[in-house]
N, C-alpha and C positions, 0 to 999 in steps of 0.2 A: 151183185156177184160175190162179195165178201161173205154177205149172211148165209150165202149157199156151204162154205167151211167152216166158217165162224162156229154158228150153231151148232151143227154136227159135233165138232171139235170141242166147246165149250159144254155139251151133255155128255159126249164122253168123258171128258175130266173131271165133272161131278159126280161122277158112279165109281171113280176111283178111291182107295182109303188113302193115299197121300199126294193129291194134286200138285203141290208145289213140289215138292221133294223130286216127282216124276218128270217136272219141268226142270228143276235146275241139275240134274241128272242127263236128262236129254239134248240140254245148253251145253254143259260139259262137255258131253260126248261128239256134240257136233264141234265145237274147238277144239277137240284134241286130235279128231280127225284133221284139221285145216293144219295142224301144227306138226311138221316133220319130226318121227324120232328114228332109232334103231329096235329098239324093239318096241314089239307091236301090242305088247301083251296087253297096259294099261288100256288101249285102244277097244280089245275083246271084253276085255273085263265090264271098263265101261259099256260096253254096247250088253252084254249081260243083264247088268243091272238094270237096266232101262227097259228090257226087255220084262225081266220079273217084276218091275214096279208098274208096268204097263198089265202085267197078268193080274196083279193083286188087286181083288176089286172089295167094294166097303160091303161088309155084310150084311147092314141094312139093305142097304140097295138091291142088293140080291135076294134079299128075301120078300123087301115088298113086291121084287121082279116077278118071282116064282106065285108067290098068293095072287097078284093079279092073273096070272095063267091060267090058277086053278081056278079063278072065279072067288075066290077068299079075299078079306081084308086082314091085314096083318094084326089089327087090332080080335079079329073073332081068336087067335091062337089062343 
């Protein structure tokens, strides 16, 4: 039952360009939600963040992505 997330979860993080960063980003943001303040903004921000480091993906990755599509290897470029 774990490998059914796991893996999913662990191939998405290596198509990212900063896996760790997006984790300890994501850590953050989930504590700062559990931690009462007055303003909220830190709150947005972080979720922000985690959100654009979630979008940023490594550009290798996305280009072997694409050449496999077309039926190319990244090495014919």
């Amino acid at each position: 039952m774990a490998n059914l997330l796991h893996v999913p979860l662990l191939r998405w993080l290596a198509r990212l360009r900063y896996p760790k960063l997006f984790l300890v980003i994501a850590g953050l943001f989930v504590v700062d939600l559990m931690i009462p303040n007055f303003v909220p903004w830190d709150d947005i921000l972080l979720g922000l963040g985690t959100l654009l480091l979630a979008r940023w993906k490594d550009r290798d990755a996305t280009t072997t992505g694409n050449a496999a599509r077309n039926g190319r290897n990244a090495a014919d470029r």
